[in-house]
N, C-alpha and C positions, 0 to 999 in steps of 0.2 A: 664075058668082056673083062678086059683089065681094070684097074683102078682109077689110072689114067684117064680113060673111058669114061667110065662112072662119075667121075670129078669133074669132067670139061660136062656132064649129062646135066649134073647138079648147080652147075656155076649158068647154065641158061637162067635157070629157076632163081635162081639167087639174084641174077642180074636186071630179072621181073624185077623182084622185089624189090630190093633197093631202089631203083628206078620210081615206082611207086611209092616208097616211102618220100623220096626227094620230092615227090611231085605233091605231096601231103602236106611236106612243111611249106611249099611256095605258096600253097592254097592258104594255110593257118596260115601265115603270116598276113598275107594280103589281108586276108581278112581281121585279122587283130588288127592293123595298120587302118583299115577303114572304121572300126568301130572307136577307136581311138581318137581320128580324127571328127567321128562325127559329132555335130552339134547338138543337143538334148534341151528341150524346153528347163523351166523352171521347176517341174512337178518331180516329183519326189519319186515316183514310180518310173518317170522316160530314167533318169540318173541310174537306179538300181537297176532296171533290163539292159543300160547299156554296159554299167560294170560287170554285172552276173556274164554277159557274152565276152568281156575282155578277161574276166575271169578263167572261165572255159576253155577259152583260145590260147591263153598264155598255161594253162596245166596239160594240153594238148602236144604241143610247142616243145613242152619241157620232157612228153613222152613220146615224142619221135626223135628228138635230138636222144635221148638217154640208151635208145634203142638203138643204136648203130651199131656199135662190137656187138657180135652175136646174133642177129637180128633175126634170124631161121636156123633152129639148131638140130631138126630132123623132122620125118617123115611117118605117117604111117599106113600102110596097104592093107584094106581089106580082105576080105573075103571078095563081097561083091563087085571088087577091081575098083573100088572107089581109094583117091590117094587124097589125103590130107597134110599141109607144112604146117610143122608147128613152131612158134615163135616167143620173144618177150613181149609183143603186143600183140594185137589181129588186126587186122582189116580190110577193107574191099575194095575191088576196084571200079571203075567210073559208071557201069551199071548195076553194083554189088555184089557181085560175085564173089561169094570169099574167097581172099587168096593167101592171107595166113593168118590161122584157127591160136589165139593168145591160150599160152598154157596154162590159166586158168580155166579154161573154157570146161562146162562136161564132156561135149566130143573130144580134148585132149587128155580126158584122164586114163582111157586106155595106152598111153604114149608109155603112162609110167605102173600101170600096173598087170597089164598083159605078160602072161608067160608061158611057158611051153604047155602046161597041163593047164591055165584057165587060158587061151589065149585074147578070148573077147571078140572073135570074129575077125581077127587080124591076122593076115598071114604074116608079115614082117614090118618088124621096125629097124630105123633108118636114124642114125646119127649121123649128122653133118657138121662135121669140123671146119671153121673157118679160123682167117685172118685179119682184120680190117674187111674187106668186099671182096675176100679170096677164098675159096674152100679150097681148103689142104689136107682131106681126107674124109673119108666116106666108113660108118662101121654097120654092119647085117646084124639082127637078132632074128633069126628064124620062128617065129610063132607054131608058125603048121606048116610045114615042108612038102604034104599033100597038097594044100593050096597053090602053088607056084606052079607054073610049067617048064616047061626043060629050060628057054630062054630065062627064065629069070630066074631060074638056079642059076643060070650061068652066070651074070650080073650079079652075085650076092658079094659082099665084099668083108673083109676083116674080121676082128674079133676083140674084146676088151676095149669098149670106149669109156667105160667106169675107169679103170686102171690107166688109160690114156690120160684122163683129167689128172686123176689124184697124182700123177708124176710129173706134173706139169709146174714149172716154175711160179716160186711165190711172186706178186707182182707190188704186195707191199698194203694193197687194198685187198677185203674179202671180195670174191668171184663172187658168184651162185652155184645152184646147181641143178637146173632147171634144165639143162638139156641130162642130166646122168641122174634125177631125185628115183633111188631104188622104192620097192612099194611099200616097204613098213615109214617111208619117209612119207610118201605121197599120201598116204590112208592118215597120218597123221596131220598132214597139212590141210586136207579138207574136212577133216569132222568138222560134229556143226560148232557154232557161235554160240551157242548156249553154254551155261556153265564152267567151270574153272577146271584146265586141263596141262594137268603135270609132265612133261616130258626128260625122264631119269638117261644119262645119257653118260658113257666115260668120253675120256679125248680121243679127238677124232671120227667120234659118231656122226658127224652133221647137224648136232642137235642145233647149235647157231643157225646155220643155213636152215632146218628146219623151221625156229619161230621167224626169220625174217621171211621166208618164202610164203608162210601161213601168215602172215601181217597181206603181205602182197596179195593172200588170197580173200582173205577176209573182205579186204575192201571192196574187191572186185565184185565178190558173188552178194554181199549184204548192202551195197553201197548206200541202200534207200535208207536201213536203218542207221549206218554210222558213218556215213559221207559227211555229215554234220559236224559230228561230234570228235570224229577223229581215232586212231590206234596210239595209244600209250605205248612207246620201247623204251625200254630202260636198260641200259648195261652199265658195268660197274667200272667204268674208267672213262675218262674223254679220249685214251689212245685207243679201244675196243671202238668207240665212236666214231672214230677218225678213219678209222679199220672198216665199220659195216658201212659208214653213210653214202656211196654210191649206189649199195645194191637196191633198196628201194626202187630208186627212181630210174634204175636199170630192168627194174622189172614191170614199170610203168606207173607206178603210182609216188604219188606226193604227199599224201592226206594222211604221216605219221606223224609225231612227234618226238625227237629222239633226246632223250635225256639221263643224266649218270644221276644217282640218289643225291649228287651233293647239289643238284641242281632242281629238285623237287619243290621249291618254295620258292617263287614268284620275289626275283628281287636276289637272290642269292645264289652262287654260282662259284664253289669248293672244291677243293681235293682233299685240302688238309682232313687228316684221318686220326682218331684219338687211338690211346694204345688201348689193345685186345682187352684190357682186366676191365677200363673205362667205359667201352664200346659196351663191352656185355652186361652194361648196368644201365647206361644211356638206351640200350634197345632190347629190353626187358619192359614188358608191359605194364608192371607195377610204377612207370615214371606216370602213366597217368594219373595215378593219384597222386602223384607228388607233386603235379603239373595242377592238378584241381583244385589239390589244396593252397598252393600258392596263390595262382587267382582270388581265390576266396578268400587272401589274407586281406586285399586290397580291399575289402568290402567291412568297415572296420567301426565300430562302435565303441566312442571316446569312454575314456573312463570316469569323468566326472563333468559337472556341467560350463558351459564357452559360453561368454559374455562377447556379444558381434557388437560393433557398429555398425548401425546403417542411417548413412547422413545425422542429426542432431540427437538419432534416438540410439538405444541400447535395448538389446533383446538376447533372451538367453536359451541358447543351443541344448536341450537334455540330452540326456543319455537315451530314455527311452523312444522320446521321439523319434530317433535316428536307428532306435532298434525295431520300430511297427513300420518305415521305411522303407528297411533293409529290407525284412519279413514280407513285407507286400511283392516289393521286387523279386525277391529271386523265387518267389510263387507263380510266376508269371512263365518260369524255365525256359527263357530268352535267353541268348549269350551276355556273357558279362555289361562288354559295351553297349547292349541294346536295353538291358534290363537297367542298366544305371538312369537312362531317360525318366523309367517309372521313379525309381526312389527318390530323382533329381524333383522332379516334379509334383511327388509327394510330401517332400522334405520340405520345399517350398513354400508348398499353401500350408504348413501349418504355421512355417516361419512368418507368412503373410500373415496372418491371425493375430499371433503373438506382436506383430507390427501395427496392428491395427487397435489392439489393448492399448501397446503403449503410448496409442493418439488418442486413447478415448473410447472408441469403438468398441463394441461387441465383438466383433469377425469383419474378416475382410468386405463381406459384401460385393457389390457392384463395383466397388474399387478394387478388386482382386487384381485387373491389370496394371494400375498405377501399384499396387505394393510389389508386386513382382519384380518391374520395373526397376525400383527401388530396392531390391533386393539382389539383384543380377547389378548393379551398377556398384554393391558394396565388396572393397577387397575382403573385408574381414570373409565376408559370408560364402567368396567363393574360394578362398581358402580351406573354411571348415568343409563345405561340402564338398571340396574336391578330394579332400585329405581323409574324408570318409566312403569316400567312391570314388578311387582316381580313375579316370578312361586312359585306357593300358593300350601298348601297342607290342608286337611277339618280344620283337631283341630287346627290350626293356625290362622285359618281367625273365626271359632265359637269363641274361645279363646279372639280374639282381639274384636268382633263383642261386646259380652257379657262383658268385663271387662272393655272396656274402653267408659267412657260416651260420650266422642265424637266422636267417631265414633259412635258408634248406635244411637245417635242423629241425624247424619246426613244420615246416611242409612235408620231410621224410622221417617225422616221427610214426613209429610203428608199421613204418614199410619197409625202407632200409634199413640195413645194418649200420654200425659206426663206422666200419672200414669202408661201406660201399658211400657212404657221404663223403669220406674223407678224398675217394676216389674221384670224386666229382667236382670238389674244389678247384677253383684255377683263377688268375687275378682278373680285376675288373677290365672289360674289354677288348676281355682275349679275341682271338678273331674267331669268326664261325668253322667250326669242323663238320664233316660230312653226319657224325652222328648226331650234328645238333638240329639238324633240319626237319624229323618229325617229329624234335622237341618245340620247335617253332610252327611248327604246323596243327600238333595238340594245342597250343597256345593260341596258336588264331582262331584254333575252332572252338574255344572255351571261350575268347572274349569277344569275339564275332566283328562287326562292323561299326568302327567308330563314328562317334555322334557331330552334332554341327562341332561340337567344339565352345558354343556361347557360354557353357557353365563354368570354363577352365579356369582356374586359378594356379598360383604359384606360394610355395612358403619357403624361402629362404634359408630355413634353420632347418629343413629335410630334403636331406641330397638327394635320396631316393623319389621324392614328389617332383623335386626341380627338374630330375632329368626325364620325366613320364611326362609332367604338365608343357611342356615347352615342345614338345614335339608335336610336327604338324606334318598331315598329309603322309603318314604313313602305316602301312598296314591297309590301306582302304582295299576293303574286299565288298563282294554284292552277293545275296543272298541267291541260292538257285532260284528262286520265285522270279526274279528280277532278268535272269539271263537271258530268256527270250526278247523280253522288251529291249535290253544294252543292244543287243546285237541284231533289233529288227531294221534297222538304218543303218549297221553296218558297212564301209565296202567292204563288197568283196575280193578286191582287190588285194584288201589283205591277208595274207597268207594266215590258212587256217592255223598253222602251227603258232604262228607268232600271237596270233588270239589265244590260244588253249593253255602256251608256254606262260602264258602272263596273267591267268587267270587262275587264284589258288582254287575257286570253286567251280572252274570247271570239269562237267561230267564225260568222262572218255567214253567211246559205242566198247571198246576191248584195249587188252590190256597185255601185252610182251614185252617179260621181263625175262632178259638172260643172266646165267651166272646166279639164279636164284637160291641157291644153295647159302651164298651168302648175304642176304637179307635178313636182316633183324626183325621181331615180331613188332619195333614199335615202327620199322620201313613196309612194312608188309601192311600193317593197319592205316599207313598212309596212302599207300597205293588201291587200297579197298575203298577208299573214303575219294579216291579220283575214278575211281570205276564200282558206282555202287550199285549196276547189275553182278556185278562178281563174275561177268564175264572176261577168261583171263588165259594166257598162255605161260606157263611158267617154264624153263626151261633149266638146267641144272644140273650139277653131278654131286651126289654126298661126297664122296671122297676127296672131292677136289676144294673143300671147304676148309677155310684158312685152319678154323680152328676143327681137325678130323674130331668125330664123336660116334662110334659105331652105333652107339646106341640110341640117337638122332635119323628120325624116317619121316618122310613128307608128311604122314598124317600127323605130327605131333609138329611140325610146323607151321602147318592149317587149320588147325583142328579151334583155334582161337579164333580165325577168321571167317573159317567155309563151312567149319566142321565136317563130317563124310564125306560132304556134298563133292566131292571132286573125282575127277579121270585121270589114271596115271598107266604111259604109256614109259617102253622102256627100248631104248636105240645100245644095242649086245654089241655090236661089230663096227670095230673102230677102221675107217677107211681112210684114214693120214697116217696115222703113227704106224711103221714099221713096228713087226715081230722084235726086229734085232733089238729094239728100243722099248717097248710094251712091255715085253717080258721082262725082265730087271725089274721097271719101276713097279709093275702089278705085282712082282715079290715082294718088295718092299711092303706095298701097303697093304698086301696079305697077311703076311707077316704081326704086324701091327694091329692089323680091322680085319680079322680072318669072318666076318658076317658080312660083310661088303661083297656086291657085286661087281667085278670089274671087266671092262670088256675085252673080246679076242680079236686082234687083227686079220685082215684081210690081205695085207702084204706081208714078205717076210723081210725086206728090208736089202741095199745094196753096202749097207755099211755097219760093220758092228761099232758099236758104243765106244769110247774111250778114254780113260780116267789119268788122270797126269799128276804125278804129288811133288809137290818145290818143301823144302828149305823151311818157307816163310812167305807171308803173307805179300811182302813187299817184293820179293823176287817173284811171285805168280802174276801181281799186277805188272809188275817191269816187262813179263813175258809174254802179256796179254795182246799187245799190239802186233805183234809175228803169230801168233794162234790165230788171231782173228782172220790176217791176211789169208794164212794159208787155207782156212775153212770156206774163204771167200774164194778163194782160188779154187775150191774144189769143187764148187756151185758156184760156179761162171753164170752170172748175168743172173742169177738166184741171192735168194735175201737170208742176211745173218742175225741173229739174234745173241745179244750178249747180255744175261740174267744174273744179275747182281744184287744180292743182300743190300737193305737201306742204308745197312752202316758203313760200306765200305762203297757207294754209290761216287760219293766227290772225289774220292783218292783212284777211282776208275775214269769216273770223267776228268779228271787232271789230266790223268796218263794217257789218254785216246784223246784228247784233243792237243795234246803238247806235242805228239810222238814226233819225233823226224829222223824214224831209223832208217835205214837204207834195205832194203831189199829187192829181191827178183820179183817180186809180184807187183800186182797191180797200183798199190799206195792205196787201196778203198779206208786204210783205215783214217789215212790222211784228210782224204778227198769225200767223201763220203760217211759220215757216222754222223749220227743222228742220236737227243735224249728228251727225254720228256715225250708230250704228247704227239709231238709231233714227228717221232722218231722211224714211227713205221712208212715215212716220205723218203728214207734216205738205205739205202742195200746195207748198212750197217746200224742196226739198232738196239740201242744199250738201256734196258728198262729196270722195272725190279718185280720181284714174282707175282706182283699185284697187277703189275700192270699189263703181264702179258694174260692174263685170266682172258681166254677165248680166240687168243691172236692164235697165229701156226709159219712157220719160217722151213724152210730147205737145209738149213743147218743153225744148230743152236749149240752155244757155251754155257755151261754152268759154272760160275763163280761162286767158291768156297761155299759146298752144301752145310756144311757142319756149324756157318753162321744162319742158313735160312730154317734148318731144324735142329739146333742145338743138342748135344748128346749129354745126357744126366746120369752122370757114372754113379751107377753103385755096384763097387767093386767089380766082379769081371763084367755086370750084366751092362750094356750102354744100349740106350734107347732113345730114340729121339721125343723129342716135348710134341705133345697131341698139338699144340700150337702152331709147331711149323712144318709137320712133314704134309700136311694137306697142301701147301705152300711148293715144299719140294717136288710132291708131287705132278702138279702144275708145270713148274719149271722142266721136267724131266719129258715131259711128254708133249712138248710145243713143237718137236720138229718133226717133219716129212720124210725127213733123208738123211741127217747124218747130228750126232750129240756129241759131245766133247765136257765132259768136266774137267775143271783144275781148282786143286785142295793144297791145302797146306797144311792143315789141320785133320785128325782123324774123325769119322762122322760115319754114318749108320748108313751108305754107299759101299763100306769096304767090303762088306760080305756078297754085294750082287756084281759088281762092277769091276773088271779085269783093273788092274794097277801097274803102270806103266813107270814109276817110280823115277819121273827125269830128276835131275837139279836145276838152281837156279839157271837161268842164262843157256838152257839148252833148248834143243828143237824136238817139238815133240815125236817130231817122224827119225829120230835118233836116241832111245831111250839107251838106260846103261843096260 
């Protein structure tokens, strides 16, 4: 049969489906619409069974709506003539019949691991290309060619539905890949949920699409154990965010949580990023001693004896009273805030004693309540005793830790060095940076959950007490003991994510983190302490790590947290990035990290490379807005990327947003460019090599390499700084279809990449 044939054969079946999907959502709907409106006694229980159903209905809702593009993306035929559709979700019709098997399913996992020599009992698998509710193409994988009969030889159709996807235009959002997951993907995406599982990957591997698909599956196949609890995603940008956040719920599920590291502490929500020399002192595991020691400054035993008022009388505060106090309390190995209740209340009744001397009395006695009292109502007293045990909240003690030189002088004595405190310095209430969030996170978890607050006091003449004591209502967190009980009244109504997002101690069911290569061990220790089964997907490239270290391997960056205990699998064959583009950059960082494995593509690319040299800095960016056009013009209705150095970030976005050159092309640079996070919404987007970590575009610009990896002459030899060629490399390897550098400057690019040598004010497709 022809194609033709085959398509209008497949479009009945598709037009089932659909069909029934519509008829799913009329049914969810009515039915959410009737539980909504229903009326519910008073009882605590009718409230909860009616949310839990409004619940249900409305994550149902959200996965028949999310399922429309793509809805059946192939087929597979047995042996025993039996056909299965497989899809982003499953389900049945009016008297259950399955009529499409969700590619999580076990019966779908032959879809993606069947092959000519194992085939699984399948004579052929069936890729169905659609459009909206249109199939626009059919592709054959022959399993067992004996199994068929002559008829449905005849019927077999095309070839390359893998290579069909990966040429297929960027649309600005990450796709999936759930109709084409080859089988080293699919074998990685369902191992089990147990244990912590590495996936080593260069660009272009899928290893993205890999941990979100394995989020997708996890949920589906473990639901009982972590439907509760939820999947930790973490990526390193809010543009990568912006990038994955439909594929989820494209693939039917809701029950993630998607967050960027500067967004791991409840109440805080960053980009700002400290520089590389800072970072790697800030997420070096020795801050928790520095972080310990600072807590425990606050815990402070006067140096000589304090004469209090309280009401007519005078009593005097010693030294060591305050020191068998302290000593009882932190014996107790409570968190700071909780273990101060003990010494508060220790401190107390002997001050009660001493209170009761100076009326006369033995000891407090039976009047223990009235001296209390009496004690809690005196300023002097709750001065001393706050100034001896202040209750600490994180940004307070980070704050003071980081702005004042004495103090982190003496919290990072005999940890750090001179130069690494000096590092760490910055003025008082800087704003939060993305590395100071699991410095705030060791902090909550050293001073734990603040008290009523009745002992507080304030003193005046110590800035540092004034700005601890006067804060209220902040930092409140609940101990995991407590969590079932917070959330046994719960609605559910509220979305699991926004529980979990806002809950520093809550415990994740799994944990997927991309771009894991670069995590710091004190990010990595935070992310262990939200998932403390150690159940974990990590995904990753070394080489693609800001700052390269050939001598940096996953076990030495685990080995603090898991130690052995981990699975490290490895994605060889990069299925975006063209040959013509690959190759270059993997000299590069051969060259440089000759231990590193990097991977081999699977295309060889319709466009070679091409490198442009100006003049000067300011004639490249002058030229920049006709390069872009034309790149746009060469991937019509496909998406541009233009990769710009930090430093020269605003003198780009000047220039691409001011432009009003006149040319034959479309105007996209006019009409369409796009910066910051939001950028990968618009066919022209302008980021910087940070922020395309995981993105992939149809055509990408690389502005001035020689600023993102700096070349450090000595004499003939020029090498780029281990700093930033992980960076470059990044950058160099983001497109599908076609690369374009322009330099101004000479840079560790000249030896792999052809040199077109225009001047200012020329067109690249006119070099001299």
């Amino acid at each position: 049969m022809t194609e033709r044939s085959e398509i209008a054969h497949e479009q009945v079946r598709i037009d089932t489906l659909y069909a029934r999907l519509d008829q799913l959502r009329v049914e969810t709907h009515t039915s959410l619409s009737t539980v909504r409106k229903s009326k519910v006694g008073g009882h605590h229980q009718n409230r909860s069974e009616r949310d839990a159903f409004a619940t249900m209905y409305e994550d149902a809702l959200i996965r028949y709506q999310s399922a429309e593009e793509g809805l059946c993306f192939g087929r597979i035929d047995s042996a025993a003539g039996d056909t299965t559709y497989i899809g982003r979700i499953g389900f049945s019709d009016a008297d259950r019949a399955q009529m499409l098997m969700d590619w999580r399913a076990p019966a779908s996992e032959p879809f993606y691991r069947a092959t000519a020599a194992e085939p699984a009992g399948l004579v052929r698998r069936r890729h169905i290309a659609t459009r909206a509710r249109k199939v626009t193409g059919v592709e054959d994988d022959v399993l067992d060619i004996d199994g068929l009969d002559e008829d449905e030889r005849s019927r077999l159709q095309g070839e390359g539905a893998l290579m069909a996807a990966l040429g297929a235009r960027r649309t600005g959002r990450m796709g999936d890949i759930v109709a084409t997951i080859q089988g080293e993907q699919d074998r990685i995406i369902r191992r089990d949920l147990a244990g912590t599982l590495v996936v080593q990957g260069g660009p272009g591997t899928g290893k993205t699409a890999v941990a979100l698909h394995r989020a997708a599956y996890l949920l589906y196949r473990h639901r009982d154990r972590i439907a509760k609890s939820g999947v930790l995603l973490v990526g390193p940008s809010p543009v990568f965010l912006r990038y994955i956040e439909r594929v989820l719920p494209s693939l039917g599920e809701t029950g993630a949580v998607l967050l960027t590291p500067g967004q791991l502490m409840p109440g805080v929500d960053t980009s700002l990023r400290d520089g590389q020399k800072t970072a790697a002192v800030k997420g070096d595991l020795r801050m928790v001693d520095v972080v310990r020691a600072m807590v425990r400054s606050y815990q402070r035993v006067p140096g000589e004896d304090q004469r209090l008022g309280v009401g007519p009388y005078a009593i005097t505060l010693h030294p060591a009273d305050v020191r068998a106090a302290r000593d009882r309390a932190r014996r107790t190995g409570d968190a700071h805030n909780a273990a101060r209740t003990v010494f508060v209340q220790t401190l107390l009744r002997t001050l009660a004693d001493l209170l009761a001397q100076a009326q006369g009395l033995d000891s407090a006695g039976e009047r223990l309540p009235e001296f209390l009292d009496d004690l809690r109502a005196s300023r002097d007293v709750r001065v001393a005793v706050n100034l001896c045990w202040l209750p600490l909240a994180p940004e307070g003690v980070l704050d003071a830790l980081l702005s004042k030189p004495h103090r982190l002088a003496a919290a990072a004595q005999g940890v750090l060095t001179e130069d690494e405190v000096q590092m760490l310095l910055r003025p008082k209430a800087s704003p939060v940076t993305v590395e100071d969030v699991p410095l705030l996170d060791e902090i909550a978890e050293m001073i734990g959950t603040e008290g009523t607050g009745q002992d507080r006091g304030e003193d005046p003449e110590q800035e540092y007490a004034q700005a601890v004591v006067e804060m209220t209502g902040t930092g409140a967190m609940v101990s995991a003991s407590h969590l079932a009980h917070r959330y046994a009244g719960a609605d559910p109504a509220v979305a699991l994510a926004d529980r979990a997002a806002s809950d520093r101690e809550w415990a994740f069911g799994h944990l997927v983190a991309d771009e894991a290569q670069e995590l710091s061990p004190m990010q990595l220790r935070l992310l262990f302490r939200r998932v403390p089964s150690k159940s974990a997907t990590l995904v990753g490239d070394l080489a693609q790590a800001s700052a390269a270290d050939s001598t940096r391997t996953w076990h030495s960056i685990l080995d603090p947290h898991v130690g052995d205990r981990f699975g490290l699998e490895e994605l060889t064959v990069s299925y975006r990035t063209p040959r013509s583009i690959m190759g270059p950059a993997n000299a590069l960082l051969a060259d440089r990290f000759p231990s590193l494995t990097l991977p081999e593509s699977v295309r060889d690319g319709d466009s070679e490379p091409r490198r442009h040299r100006f003049d000067s800095v300011s004639s490249l960016v002058a030229h920049l807005p006709r390069a872009v056009e034309e790149e746009a013009h060469a991937v019509e209705g496909g998406r541009v990327a233009v990769i710009v150095p930090e430093g020269l970030m605003e003198l780009v976005e000047h220039t691409i947003a001011s432009d009003r050159s006149e040319t034959a092309l479309a105007g996209v640079v006019r009409n369409d460019a796009g910066f910051g996070p939001t950028a990968i919404d618009h066919r022209v987007a302008v980021l910087t090599p940070y922020d395309v970590k995981g993105l992939e575009f149809d055509a990408v610009i690389v502005v001035e390499p020689a600023l993102i990896a700096p070349v450090h002459e000595a004499g003939a030899d020029q090498r780029p700084s281990d700093e930033g060629i992980g960076a470059l490399y990044v950058a160099l390897t983001r497109s599908t279809s076609r690369l374009m550098i322009l330099a101004a400057n000479s840079s560790v690019l000249d030896d792999y990449f052809a040199d077109a040598n225009i001047r200012a004010g020329q067109s690249p497709t006119q070099p001299e």
